[in-house]
Each structure stands twice: as structure tokens, then as C-alpha cells.
PDB file of N, CA, C and O in Angstrom:
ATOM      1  N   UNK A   1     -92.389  49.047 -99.076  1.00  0.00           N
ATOM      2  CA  UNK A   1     -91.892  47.797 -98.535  1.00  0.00           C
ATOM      3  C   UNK A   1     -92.920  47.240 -97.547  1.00  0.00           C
ATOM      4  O   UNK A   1     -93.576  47.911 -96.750  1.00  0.00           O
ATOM      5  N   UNK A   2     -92.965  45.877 -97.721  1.00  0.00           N
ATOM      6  CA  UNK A   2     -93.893  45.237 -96.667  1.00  0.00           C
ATOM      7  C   UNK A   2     -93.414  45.096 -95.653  1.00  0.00           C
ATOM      8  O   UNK A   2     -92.190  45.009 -95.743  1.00  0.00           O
ATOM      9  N   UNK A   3     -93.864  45.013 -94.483  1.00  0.00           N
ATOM     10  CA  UNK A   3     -93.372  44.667 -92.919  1.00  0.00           C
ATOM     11  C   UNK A   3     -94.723  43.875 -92.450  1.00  0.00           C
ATOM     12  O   UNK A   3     -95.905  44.216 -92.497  1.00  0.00           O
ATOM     13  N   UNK A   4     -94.086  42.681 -91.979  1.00  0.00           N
ATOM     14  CA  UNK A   4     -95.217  42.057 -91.020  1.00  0.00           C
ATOM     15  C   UNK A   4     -94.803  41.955 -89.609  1.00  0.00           C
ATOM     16  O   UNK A   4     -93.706  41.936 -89.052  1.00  0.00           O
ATOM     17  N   UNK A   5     -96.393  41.878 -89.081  1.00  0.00           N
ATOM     18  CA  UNK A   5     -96.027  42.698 -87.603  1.00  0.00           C
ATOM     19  C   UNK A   5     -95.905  40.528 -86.973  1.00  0.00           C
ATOM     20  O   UNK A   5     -96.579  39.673 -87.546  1.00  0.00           O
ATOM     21  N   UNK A   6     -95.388  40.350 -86.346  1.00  0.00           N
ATOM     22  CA  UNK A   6     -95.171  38.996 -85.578  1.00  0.00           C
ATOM     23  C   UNK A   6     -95.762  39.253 -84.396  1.00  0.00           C
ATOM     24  O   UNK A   6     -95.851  40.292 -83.742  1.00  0.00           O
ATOM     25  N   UNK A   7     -96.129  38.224 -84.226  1.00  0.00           N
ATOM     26  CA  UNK A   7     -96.826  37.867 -82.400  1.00  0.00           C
ATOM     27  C   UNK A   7     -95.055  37.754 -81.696  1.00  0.00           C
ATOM     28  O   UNK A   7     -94.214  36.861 -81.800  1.00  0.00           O
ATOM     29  N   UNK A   8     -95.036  38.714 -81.186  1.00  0.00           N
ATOM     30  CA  UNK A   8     -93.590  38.733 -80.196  1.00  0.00           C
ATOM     31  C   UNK A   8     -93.428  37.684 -79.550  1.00  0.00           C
ATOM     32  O   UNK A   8     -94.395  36.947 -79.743  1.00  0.00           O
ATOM     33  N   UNK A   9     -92.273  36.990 -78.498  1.00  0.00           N
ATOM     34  CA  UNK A   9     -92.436  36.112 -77.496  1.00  0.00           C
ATOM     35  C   UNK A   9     -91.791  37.279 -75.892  1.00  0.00           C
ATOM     36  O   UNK A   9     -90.664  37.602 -75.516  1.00  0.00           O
ATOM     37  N   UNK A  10     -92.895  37.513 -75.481  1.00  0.00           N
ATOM     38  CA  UNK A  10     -93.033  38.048 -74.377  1.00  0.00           C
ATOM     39  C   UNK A  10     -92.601  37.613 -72.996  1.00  0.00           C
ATOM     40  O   UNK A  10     -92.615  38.394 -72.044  1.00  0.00           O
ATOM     41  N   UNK A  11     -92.271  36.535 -72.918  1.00  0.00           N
ATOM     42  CA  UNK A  11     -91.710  35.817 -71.898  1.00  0.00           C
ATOM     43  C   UNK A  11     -91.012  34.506 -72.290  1.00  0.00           C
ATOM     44  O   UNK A  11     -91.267  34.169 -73.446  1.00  0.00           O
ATOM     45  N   UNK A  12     -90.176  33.666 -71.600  1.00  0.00           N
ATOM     46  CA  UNK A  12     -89.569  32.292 -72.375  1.00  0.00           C
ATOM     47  C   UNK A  12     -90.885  31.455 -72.286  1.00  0.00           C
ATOM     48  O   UNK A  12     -91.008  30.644 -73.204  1.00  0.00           O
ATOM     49  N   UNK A  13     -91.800  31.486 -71.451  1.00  0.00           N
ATOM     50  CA  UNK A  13     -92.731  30.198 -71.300  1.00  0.00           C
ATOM     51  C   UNK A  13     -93.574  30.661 -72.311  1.00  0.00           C
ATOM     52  O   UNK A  13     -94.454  29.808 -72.427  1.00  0.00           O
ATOM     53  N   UNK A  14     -93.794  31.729 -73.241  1.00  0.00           N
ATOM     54  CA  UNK A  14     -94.733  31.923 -73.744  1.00  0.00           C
ATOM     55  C   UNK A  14     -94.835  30.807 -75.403  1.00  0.00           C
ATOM     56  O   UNK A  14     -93.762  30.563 -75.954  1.00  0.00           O
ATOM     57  N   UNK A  15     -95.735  30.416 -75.835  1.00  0.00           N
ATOM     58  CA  UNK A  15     -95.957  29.818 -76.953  1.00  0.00           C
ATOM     59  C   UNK A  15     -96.516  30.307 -77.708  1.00  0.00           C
ATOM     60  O   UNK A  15     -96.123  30.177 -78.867  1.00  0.00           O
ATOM     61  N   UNK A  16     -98.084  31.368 -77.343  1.00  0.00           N
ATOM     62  CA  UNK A  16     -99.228  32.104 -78.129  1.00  0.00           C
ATOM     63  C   UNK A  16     -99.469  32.236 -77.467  1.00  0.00           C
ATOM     64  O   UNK A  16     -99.309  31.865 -76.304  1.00  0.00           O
ATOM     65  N   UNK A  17    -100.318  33.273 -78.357  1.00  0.00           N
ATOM     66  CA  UNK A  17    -101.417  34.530 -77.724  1.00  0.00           C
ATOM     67  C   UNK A  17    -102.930  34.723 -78.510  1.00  0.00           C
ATOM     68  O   UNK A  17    -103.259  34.211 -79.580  1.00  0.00           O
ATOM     69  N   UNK A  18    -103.410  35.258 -77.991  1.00  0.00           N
ATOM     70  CA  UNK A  18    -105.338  35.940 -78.785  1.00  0.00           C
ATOM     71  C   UNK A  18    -105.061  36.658 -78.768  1.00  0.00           C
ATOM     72  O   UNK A  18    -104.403  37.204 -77.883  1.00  0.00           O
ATOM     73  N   UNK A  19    -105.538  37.187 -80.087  1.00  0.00           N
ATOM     74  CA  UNK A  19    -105.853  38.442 -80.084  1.00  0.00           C
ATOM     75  C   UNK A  19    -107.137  39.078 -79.614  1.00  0.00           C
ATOM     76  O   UNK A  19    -108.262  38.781 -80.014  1.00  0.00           O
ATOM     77  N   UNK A  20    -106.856  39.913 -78.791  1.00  0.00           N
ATOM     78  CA  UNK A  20    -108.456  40.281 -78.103  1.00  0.00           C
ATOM     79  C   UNK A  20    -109.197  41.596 -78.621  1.00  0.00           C
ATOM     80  O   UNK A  20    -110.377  41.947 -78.615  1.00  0.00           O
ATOM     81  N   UNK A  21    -107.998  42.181 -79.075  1.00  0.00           N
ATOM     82  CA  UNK A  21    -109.231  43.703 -79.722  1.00  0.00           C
ATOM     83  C   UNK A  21    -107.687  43.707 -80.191  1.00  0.00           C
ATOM     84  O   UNK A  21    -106.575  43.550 -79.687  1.00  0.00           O
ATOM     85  N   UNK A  22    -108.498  44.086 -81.949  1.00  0.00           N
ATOM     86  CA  UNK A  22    -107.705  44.941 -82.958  1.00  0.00           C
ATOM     87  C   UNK A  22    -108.142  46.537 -82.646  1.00  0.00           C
ATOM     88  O   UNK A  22    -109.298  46.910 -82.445  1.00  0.00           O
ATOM     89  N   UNK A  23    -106.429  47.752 -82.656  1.00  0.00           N
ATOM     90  CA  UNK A  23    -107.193  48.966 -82.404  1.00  0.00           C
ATOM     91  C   UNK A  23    -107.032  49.513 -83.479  1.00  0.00           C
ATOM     92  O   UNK A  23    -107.456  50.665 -83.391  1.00  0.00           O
ATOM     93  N   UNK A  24    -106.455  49.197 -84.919  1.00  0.00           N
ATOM     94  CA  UNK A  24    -106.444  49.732 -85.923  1.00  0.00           C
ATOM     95  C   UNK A  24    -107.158  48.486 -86.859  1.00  0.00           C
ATOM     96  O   UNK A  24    -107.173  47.311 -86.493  1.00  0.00           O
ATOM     97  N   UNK A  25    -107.737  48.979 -88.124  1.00  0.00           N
ATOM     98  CA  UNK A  25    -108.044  48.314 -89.298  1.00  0.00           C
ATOM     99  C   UNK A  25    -107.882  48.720 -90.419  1.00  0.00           C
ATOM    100  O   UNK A  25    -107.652  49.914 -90.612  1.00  0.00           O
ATOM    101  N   UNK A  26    -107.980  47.635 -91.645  1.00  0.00           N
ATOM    102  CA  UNK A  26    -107.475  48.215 -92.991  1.00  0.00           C
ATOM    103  C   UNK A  26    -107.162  49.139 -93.467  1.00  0.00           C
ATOM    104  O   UNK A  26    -108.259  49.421 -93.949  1.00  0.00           O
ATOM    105  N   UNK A  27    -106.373  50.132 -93.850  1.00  0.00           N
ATOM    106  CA  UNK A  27    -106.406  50.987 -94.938  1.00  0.00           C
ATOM    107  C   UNK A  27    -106.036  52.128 -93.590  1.00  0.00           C
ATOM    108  O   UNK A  27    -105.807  53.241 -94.063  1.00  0.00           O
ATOM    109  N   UNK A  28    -105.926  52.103 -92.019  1.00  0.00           N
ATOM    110  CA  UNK A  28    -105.805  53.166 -91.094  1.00  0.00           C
ATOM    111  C   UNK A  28    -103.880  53.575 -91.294  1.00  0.00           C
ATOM    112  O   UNK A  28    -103.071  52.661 -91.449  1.00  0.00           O
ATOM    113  N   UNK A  29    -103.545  54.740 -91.258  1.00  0.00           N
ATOM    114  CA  UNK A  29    -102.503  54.999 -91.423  1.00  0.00           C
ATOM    115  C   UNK A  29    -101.694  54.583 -89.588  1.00  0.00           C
ATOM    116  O   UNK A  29    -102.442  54.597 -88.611  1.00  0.00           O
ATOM    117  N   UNK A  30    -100.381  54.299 -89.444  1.00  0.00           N
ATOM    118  CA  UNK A  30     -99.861  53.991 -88.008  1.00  0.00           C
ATOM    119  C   UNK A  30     -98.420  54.239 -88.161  1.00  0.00           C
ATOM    120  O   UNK A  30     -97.582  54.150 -89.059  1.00  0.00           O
ATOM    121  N   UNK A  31     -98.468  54.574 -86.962  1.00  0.00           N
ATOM    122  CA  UNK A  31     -96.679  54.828 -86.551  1.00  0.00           C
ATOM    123  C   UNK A  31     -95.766  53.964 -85.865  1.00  0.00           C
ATOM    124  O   UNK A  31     -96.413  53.466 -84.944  1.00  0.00           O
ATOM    125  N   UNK A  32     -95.139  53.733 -85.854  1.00  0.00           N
ATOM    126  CA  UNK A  32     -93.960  52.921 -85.160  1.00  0.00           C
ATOM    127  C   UNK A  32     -94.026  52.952 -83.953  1.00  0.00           C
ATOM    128  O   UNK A  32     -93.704  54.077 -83.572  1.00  0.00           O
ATOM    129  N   UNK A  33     -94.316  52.196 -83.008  1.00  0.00           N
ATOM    130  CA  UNK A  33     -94.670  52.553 -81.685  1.00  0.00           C
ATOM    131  C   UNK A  33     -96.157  52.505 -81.363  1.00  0.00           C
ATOM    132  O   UNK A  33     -96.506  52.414 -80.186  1.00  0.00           O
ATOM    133  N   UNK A  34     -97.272  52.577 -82.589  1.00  0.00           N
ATOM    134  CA  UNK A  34     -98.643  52.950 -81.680  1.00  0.00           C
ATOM    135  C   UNK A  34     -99.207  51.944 -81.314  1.00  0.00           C
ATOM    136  O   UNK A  34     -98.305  51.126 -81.494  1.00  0.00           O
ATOM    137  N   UNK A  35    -100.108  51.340 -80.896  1.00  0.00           N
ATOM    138  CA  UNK A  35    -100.526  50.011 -80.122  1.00  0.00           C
ATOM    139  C   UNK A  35    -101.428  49.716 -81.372  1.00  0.00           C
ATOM    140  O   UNK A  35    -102.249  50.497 -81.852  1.00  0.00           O
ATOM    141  N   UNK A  36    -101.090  48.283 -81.873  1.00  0.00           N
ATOM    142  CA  UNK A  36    -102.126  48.072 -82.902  1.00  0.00           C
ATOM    143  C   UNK A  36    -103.350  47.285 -82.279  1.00  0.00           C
ATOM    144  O   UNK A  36    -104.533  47.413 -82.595  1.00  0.00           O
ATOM    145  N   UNK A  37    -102.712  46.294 -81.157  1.00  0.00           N
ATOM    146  CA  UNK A  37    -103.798  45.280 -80.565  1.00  0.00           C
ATOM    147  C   UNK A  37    -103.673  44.873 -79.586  1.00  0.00           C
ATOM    148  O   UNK A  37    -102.696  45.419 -79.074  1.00  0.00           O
ATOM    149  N   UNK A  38    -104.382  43.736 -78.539  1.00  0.00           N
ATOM    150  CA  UNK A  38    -104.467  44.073 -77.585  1.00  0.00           C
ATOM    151  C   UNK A  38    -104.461  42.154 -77.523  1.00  0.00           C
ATOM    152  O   UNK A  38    -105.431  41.428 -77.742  1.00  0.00           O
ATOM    153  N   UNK A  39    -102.984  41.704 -77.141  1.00  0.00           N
ATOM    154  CA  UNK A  39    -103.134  40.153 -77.136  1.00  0.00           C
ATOM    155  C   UNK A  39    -102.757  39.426 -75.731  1.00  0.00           C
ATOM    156  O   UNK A  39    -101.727  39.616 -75.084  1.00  0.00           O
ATOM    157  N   UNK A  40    -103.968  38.432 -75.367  1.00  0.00           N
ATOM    158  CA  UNK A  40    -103.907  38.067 -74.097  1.00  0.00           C
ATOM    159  C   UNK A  40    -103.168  36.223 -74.487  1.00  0.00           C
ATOM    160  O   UNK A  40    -103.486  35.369 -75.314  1.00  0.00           O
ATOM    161  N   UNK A  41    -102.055  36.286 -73.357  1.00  0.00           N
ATOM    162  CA  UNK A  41    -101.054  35.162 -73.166  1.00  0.00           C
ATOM    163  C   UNK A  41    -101.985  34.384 -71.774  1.00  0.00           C
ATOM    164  O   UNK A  41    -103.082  34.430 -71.216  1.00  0.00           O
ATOM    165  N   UNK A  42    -100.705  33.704 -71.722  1.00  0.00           N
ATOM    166  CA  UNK A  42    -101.598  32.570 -70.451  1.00  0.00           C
ATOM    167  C   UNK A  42    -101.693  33.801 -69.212  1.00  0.00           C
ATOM    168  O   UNK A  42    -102.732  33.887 -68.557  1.00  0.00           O
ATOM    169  N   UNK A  43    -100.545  34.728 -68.950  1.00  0.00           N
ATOM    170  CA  UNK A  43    -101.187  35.291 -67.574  1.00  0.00           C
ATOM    171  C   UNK A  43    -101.279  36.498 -67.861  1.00  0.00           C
ATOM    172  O   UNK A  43    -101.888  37.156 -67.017  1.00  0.00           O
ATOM    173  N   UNK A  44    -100.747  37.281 -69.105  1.00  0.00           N
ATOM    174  CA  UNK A  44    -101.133  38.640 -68.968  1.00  0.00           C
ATOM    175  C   UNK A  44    -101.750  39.073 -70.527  1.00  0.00           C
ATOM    176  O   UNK A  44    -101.526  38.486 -71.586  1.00  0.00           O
ATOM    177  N   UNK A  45    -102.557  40.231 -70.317  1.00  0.00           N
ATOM    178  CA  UNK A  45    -103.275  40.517 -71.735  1.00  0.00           C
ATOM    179  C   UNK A  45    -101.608  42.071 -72.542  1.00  0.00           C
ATOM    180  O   UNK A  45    -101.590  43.232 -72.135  1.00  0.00           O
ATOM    181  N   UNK A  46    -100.842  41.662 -73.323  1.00  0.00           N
ATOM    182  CA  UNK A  46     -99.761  43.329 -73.694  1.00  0.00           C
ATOM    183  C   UNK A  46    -100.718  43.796 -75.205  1.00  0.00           C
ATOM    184  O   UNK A  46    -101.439  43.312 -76.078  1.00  0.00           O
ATOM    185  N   UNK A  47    -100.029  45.242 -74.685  1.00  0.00           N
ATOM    186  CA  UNK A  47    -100.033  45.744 -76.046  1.00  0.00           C
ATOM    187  C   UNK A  47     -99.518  45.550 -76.972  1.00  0.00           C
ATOM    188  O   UNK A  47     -98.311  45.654 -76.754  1.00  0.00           O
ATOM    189  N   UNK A  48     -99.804  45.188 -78.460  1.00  0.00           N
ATOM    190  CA  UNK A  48     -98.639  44.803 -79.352  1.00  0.00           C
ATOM    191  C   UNK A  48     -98.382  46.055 -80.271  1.00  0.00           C
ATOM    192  O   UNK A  48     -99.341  46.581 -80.836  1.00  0.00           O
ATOM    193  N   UNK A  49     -97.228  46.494 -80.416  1.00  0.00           N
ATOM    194  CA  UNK A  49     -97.078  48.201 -80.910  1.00  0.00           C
ATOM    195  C   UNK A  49     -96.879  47.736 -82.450  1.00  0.00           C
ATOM    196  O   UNK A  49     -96.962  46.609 -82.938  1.00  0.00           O
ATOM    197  N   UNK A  50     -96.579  49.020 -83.069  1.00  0.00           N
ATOM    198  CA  UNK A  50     -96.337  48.871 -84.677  1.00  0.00           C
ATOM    199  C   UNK A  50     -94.970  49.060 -84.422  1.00  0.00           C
ATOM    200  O   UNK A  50     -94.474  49.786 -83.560  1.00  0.00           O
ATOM    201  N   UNK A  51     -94.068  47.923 -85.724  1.00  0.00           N
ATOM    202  CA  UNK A  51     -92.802  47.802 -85.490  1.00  0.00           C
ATOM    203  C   UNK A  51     -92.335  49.229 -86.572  1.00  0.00           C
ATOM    204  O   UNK A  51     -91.403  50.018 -86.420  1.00  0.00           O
ATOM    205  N   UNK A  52     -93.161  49.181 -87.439  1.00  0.00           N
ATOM    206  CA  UNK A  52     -92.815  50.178 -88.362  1.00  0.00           C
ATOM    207  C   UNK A  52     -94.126  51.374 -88.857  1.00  0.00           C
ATOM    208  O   UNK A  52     -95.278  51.405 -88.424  1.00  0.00           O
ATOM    209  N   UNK A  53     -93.518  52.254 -89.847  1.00  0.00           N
ATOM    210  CA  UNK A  53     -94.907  53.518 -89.821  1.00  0.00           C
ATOM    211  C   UNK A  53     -95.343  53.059 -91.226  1.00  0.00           C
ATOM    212  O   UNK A  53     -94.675  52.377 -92.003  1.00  0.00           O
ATOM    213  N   UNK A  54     -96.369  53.466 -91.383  1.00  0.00           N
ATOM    214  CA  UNK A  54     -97.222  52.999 -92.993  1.00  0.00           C
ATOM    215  C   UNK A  54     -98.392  53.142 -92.566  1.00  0.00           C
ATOM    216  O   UNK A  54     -98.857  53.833 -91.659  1.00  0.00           O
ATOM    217  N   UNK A  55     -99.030  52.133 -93.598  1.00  0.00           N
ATOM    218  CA  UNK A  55    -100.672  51.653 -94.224  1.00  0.00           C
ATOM    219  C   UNK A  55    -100.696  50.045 -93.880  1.00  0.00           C
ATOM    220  O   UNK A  55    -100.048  49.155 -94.431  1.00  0.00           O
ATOM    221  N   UNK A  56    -101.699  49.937 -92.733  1.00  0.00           N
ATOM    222  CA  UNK A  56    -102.065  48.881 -92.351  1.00  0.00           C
ATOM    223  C   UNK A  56    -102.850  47.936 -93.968  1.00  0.00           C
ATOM    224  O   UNK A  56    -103.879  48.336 -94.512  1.00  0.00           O
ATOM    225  N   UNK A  57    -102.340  47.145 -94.268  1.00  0.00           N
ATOM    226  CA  UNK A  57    -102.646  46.383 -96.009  1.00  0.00           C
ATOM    227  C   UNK A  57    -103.659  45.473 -95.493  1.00  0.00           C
ATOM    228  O   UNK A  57    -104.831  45.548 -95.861  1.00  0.00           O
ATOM    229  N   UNK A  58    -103.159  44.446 -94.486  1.00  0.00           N
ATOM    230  CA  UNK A  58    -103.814  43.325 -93.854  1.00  0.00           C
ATOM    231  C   UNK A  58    -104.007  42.796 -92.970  1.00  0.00           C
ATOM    232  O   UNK A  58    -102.887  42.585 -92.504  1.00  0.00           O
ATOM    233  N   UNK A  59    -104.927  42.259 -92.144  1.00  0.00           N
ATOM    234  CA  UNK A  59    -105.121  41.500 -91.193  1.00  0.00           C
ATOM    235  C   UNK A  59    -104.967  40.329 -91.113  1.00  0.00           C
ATOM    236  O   UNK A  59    -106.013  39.874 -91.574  1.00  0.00           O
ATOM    237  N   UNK A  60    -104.336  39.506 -90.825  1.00  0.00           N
ATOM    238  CA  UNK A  60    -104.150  37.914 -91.058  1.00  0.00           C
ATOM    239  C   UNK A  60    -104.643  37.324 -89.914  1.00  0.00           C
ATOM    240  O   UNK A  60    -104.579  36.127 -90.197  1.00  0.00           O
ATOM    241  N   UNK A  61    -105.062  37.402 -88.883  1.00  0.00           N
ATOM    242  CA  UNK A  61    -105.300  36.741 -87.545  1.00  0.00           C
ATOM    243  C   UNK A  61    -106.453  37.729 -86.743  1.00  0.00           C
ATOM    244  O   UNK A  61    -106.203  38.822 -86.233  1.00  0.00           O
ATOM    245  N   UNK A  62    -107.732  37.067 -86.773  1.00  0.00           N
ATOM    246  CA  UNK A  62    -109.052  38.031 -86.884  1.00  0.00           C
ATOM    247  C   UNK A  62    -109.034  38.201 -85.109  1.00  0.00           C
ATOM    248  O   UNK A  62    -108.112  37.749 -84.429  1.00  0.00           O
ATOM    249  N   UNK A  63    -110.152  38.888 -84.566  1.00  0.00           N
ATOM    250  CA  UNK A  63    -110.134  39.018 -83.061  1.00  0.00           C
ATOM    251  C   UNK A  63    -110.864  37.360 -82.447  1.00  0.00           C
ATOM    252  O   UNK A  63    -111.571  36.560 -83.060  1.00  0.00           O
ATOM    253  N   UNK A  64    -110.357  37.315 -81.082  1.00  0.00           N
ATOM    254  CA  UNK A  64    -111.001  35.997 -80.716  1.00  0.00           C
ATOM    255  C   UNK A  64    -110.011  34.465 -81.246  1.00  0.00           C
ATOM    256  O   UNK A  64    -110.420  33.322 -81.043  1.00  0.00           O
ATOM    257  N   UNK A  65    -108.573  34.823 -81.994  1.00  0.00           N
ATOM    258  CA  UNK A  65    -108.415  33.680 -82.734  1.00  0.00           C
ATOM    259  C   UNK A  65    -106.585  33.512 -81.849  1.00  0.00           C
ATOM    260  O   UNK A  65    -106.030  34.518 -81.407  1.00  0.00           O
ATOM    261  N   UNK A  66    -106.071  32.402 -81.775  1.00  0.00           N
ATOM    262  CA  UNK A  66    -105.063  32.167 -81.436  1.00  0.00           C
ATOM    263  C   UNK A  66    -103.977  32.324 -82.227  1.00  0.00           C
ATOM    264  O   UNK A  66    -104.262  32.257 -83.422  1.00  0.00           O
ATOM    265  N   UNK A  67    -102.693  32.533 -81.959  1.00  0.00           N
ATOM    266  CA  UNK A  67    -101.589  32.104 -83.117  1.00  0.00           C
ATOM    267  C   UNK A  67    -100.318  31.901 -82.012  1.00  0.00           C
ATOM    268  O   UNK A  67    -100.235  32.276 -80.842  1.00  0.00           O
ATOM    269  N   UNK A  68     -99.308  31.108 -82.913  1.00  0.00           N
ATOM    270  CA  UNK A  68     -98.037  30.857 -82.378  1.00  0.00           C
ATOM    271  C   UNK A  68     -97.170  32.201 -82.229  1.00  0.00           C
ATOM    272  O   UNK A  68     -97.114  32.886 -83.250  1.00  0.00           O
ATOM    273  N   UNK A  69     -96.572  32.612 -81.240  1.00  0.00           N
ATOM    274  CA  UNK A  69     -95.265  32.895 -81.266  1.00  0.00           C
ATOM    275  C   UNK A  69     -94.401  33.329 -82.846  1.00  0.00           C
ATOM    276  O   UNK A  69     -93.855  32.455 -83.520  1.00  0.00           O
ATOM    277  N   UNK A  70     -94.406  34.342 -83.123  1.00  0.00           N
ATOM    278  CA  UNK A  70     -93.370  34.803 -84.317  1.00  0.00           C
ATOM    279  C   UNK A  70     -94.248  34.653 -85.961  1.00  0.00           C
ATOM    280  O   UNK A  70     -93.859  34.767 -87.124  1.00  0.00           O
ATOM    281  N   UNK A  71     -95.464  34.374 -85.383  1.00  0.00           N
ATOM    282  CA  UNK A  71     -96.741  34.578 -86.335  1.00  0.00           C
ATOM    283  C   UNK A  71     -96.820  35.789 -87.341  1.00  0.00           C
ATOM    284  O   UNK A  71     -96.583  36.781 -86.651  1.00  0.00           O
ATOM    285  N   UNK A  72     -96.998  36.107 -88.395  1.00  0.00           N
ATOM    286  CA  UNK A  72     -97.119  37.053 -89.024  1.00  0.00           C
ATOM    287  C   UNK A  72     -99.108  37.542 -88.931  1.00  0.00           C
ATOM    288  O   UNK A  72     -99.899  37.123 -89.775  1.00  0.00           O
ATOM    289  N   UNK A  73     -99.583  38.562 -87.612  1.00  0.00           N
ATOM    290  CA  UNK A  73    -101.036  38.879 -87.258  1.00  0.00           C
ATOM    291  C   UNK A  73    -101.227  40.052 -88.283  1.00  0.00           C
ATOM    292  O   UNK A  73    -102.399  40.194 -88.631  1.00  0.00           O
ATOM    293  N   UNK A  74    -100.557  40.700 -88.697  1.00  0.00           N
ATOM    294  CA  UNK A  74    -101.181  41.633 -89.994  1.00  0.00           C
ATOM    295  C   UNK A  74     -99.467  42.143 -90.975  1.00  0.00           C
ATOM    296  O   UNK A  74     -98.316  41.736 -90.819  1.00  0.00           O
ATOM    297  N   UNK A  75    -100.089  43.221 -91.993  1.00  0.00           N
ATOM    298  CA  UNK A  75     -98.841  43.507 -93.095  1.00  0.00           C
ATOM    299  C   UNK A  75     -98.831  44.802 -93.185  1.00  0.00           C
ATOM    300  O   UNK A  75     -99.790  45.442 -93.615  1.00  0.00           O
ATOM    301  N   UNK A  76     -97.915  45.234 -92.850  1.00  0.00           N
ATOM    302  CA  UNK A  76     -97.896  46.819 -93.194  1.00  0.00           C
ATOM    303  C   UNK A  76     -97.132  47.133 -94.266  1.00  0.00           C
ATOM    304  O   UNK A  76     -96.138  46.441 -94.487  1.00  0.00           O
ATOM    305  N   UNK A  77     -97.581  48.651 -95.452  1.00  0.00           N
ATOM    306  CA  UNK A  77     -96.956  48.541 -96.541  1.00  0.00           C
ATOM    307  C   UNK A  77     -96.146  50.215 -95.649  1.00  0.00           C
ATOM    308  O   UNK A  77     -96.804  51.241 -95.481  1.00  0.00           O
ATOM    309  N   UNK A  78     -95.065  50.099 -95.337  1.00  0.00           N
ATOM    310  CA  UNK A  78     -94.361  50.887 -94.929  1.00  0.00           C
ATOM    311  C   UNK A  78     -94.281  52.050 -95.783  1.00  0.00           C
ATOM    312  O   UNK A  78     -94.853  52.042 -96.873  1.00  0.00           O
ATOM    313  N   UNK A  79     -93.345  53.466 -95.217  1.00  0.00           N
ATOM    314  CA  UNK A  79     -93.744  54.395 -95.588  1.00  0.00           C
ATOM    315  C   UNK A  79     -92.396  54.708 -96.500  1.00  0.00           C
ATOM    316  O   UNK A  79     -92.352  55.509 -97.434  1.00  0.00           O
ATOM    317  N   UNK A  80     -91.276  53.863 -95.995  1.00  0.00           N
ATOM    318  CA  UNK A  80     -89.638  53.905 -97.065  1.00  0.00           C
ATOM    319  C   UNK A  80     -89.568  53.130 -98.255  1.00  0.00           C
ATOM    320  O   UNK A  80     -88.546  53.143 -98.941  1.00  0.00           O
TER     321      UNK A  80
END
């Protein structure tokens, strides 16, 4: 099953975020919980965790690049 990971909304004022460092890439296996990336908002940089465990499939939103709020930033092919 696919799971895409969303740019969370971290606060009500928030709209988007950058992504500033990816810590996993293609094909890396991840768990539910591990920090995939590292996205900076207007005042703070969070960790964004894996919602689910699998095989990272895709990246959709490269480092350095913006996205909205509830964004689909990569696809995981889950492990159920």
C-alpha cells in the first residue's frame, strides 16, 4: 500500500514549509516515527517523522524547494 507523507500544519499560522535536508532517499528502508527531513517554516526549522514503515518509492519535493501545507513531499510503499 502507498502512503504519502504530507507537509503537516504545525501551527494555525502556518501555510508552508522548505524542505532543508532530506535524511532518507530512494529505495532506504524507514519506520514509523524516524525523521525523514528536516523542514524550515517562517519561525522554526521541525522534524518531519515517517507516518508509516516501508520503502521510501519517491521524492516529490527536492531539498531547497517550498510546498503548501498537506502537500504530498514523498510516497512510501508500506510494509501491510
Amino acid at each position: 500500500m502507498k502512503v504519502e507523507v504530507l507537509l503537516p500544519q504545525w501551527g494555525m499560522g502556518m501555510s508552508e514549509g522548505t524542505v532543508t535536508a532530506w535524511k532518507i532517499k530512494v529505495g532506504d528502508k524507514v519506520n514509523e516515527g524516524d525523521v525523514l527531513a528536516e523542514i524550515e517554516t517562517e519561525k522554526v526549522t521541525q522534524e518531519l517523522e515517517s507516518p508509516a514503515s516501508g520503502t521510501i518509492r519517491e521524492i516529490l519535493v527536492e531539498e531547497s524547494q517550498e510546498a503548501k501545507v498537506r502537500t504530498a513531499l514523498a510516497i512510501i510503499e508500506s510494509d501491510d
